[in-house]
C-alpha positions in Angstrom: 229.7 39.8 123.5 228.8 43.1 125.3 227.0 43.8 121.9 224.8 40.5 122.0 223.6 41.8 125.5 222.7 45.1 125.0 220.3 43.5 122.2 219.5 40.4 123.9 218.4 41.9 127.2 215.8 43.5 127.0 214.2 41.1 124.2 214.1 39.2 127.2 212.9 41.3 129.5 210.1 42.3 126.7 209.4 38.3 127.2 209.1 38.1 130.8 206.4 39.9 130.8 204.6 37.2 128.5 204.8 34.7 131.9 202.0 33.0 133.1 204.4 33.3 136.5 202.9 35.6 139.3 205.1 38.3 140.2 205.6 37.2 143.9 207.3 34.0 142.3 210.4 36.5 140.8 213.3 38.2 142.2 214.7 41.8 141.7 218.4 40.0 140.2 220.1 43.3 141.8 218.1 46.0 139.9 217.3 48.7 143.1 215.9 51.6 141.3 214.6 52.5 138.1 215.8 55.8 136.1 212.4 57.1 134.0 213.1 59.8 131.6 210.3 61.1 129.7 211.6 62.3 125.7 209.6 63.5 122.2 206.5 65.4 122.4 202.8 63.8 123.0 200.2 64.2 120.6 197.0 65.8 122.2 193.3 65.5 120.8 191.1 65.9 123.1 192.5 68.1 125.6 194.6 70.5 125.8 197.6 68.7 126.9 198.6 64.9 126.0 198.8 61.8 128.7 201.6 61.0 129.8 203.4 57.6 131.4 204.7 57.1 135.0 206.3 54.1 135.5 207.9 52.9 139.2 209.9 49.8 140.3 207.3 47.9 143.3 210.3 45.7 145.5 208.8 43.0 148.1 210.7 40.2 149.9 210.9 38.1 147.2 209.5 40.1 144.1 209.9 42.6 141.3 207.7 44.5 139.4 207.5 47.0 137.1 204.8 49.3 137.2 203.5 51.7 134.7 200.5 54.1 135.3 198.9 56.3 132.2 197.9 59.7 133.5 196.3 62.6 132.7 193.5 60.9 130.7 190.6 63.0 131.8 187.0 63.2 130.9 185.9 66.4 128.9 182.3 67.1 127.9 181.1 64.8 125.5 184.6 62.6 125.1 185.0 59.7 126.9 187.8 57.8 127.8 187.5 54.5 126.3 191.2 52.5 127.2 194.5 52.7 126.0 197.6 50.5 124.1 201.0 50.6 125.9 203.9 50.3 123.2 206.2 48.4 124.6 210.3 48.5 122.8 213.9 48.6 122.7 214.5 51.5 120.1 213.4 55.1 119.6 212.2 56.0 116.8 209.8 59.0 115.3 207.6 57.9 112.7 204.6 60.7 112.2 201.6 59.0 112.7 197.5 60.0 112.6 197.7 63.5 112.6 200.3 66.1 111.6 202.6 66.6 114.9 202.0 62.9 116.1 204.8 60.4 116.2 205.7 57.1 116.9 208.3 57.0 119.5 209.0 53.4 119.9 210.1 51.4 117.2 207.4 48.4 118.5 208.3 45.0 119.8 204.9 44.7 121.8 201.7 46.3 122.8 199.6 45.7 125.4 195.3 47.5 125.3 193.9 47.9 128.3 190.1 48.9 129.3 189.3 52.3 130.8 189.0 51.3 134.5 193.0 50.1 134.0 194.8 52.8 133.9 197.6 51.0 136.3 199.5 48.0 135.2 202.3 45.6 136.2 204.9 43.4 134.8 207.4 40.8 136.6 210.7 41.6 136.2 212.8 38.1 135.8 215.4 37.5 138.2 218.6 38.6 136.2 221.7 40.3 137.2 221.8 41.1 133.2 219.1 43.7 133.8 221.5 46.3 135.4 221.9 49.0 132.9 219.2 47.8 130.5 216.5 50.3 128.7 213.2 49.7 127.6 211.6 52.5 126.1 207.2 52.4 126.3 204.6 55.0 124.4 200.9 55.1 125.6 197.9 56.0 123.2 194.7 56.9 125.3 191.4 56.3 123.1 188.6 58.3 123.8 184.9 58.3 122.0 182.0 60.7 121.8 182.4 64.1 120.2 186.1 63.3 119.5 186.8 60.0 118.4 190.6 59.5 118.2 193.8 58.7 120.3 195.9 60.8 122.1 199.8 59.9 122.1 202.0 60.0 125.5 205.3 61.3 125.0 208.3 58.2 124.8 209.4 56.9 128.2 212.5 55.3 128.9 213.2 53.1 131.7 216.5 52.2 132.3 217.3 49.6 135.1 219.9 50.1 138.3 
């Protein structure tokens, strides 16, 4: 049974964050922190260093949200930062991908592109005691156009909930 709800759980919580529900509608369902650990290696392009994901738990009254922020996406002469996809899944993985020393880091059960003026973004949490000591693991993969046209790749993040 345990086994079911380590597998179930955070298909779940992957499908909350599908609902037309605001956040303020949801509950926390005991989860009081969040434990972020960064792993892998980004993939840099067109600076010298990749992005990189910070993700936070946001508590009111009566809600709970998850929050993840992209950072470190930076304009450089003539490259632009043009948006960026948030992979969203339960697995790790490391599949090389685009360039020689990028990888894949999250075997994918959702992604989510965002505009360049979002570089901050929010999910509901559902109201489930079951989310205690779940893990969803998220990659981020910053476009940019002009003299460099290409993605950078954040290193894995996982989020485990407490």
């Amino acid at each position: 049974m345990r086994r079911f709800l380590d597998s179930a759980i955070p298909v779940l919580l992957l499908g909350s964050m599908f609902l037309a529900a605001p956040a303020r509608a949801q509950g926390c369902g005991g989860v009081t922190k969040i434990e972020a650990k960064a792993y892998g290696k980004g993939c840099p392009g067109a600076g010298a260093r990749p992005p990189y994901l910070v993700a936070a738990l946001l508590k009111g009254s009566s809600a709970c949200s998850l929050q993840v922020e992209i950072k470190a996406v930076h304009w450089f002469p003539n490259v632009y930062f043009s948006g960026w996809i948030l992979v969203v899944g339960v697995k790790q993985v490391s599949v090389p991908v685009l360039r020689p020393g990028c990888a894949l880091l999250v075997f994918p059960l959702g992604a989510f592109s965002y505009d360049r003026k979002t570089t901050k973004v929010t999910f509901p949490l559902p109201n489930d005691p079951a989310l205690i000591g779940a893990a969803i693991r998220l990659q981020g993969a910053a476009r940019y156009v002009g003299f460099y046209f290409g993605p950078d790749l954040t290193p894995g993040l996982v989020v485990t909930f407490k």
